[in-house]
N, C-alpha and C positions, 0 to 999 in steps of 0.2 A: 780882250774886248769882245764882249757877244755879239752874235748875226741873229738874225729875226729872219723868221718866212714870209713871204710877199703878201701872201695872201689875209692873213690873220696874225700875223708879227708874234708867233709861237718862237721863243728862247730858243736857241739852238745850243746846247751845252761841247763845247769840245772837250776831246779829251784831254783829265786831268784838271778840268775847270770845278770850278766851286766844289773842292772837295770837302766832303763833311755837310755842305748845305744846298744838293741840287734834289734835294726833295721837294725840296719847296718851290725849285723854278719846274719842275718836273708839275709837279701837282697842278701849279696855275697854268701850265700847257694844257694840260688835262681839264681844265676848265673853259679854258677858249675855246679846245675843241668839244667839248658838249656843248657851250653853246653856238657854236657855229653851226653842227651839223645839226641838232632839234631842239636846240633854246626857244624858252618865247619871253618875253618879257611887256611888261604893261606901264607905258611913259605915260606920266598927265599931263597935258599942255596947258597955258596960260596965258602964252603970248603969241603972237604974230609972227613969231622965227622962234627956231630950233636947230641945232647943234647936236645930229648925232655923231656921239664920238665913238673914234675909230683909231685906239691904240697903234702905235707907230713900234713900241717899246713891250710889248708883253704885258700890259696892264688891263686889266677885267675893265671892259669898259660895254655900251649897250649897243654900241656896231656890231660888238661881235655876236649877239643873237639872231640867230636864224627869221624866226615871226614875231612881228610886233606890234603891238594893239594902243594903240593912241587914244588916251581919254580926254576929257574936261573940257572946258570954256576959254578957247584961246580968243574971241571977242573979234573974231575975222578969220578971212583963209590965213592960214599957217603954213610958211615956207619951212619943211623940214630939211636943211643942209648937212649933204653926207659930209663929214670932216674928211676923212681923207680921198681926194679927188688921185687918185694915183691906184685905187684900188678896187678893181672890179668886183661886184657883190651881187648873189640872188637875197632879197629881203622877199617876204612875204607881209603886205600889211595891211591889218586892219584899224578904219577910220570911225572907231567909236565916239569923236567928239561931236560938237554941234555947228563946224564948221567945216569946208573943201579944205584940205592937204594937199600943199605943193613941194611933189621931190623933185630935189635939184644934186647934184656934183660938182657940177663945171658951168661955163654957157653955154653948153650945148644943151639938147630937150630935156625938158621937165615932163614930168609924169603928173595928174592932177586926181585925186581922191575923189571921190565928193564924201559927205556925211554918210555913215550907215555901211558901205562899200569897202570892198577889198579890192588888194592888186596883188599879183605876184612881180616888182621889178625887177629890171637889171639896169645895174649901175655898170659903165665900161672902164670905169679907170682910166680916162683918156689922157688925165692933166688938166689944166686949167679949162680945157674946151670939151671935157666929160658929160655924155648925154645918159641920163634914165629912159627908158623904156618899161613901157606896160606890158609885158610878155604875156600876160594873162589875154592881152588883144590879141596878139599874135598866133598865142594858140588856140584863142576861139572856146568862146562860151561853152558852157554845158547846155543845152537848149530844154528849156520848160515845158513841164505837162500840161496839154487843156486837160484841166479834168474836170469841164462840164459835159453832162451827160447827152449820151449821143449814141450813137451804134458803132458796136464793136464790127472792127474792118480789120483784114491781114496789116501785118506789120506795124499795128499801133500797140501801145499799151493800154492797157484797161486797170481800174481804179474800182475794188468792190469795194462797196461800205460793210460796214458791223452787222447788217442781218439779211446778208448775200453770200452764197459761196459762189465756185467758181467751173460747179460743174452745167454743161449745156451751150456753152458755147457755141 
């Protein structure tokens, strides 16, 4: 009887198992983990809820990608439901459709998209009362350039245009 890893339900072959055919459970390991560690994958939405699934059993499913980029016309905000609440995840994603994205786990917090925007989440794996988290809040923006024109001052950045160089400062 196989074991699975927690984290990403990667096959654990013991020894003396599937002799003659563990290339195959080998290979789609090997799959899981590319796209755990830098998958991206591109889901079209439709509806009002979504189902990302999150193999239990070693099966290439689209939980296991790392970044994920949400397209199309779900005709409202869209509840995306991590399927397995038992399993802590960083997702990375982007909200390419024309509606807010709502992640969920558990009952515990939701994370909420808007249109255009990304997040970096984390999912806790709690169980039934599993909260997401915006981590990308947490760590705090990359803070934005004025690059309207002004006087160069210590410690700012400066922004030349096409028929400026940079000497005379």
């Amino acid at each position: 009887m196989p074991t699975y890893t927690d984290s990403n339900s990667i096959k654990k072959i013991s020894t003396g198992d599937e002799s003659g055919t563990w290339g195959d459970s080998t290979n789609n390991n090997f799959d899981i983990i590319d796209r755990a560690a830098n998958g991206f994958v591109s889901i079209a939405l439709s509806g009002t809820s979504y189902t990302l699934e999150l193999s239990a059993t070693a099966v290439l499913s689209n939980g296991h990608y790392k970044a994920i980029k949400f397209t199309g016309s779900p005709g409202g905000t869209c509840t995306v439901t991590l399927e397995q609440n038992d399993k802590a995840r960083i997702y990375m994603i982007l909200n390419s459709t024309d509606q807010t994205l709502s992640i969920t786990q558990g009952s515990g917090a939701n994370v909420t998209i808007a249109t255009t925007k990304s997040a970096i989440i984390l999912a806790d794996g709690a169980g039934s009362g599993a909260a997401v988290t915006d981590f990308t809040a947490v760590i705090g923006g990359i803070p934005t350039l004025d690059v309207a024109a002004g006087t160069v001052s210590a410690s700012k950045a400066v922004v030349v245009d096409a028929d400026k160089d940079i000497t005379g400062f």
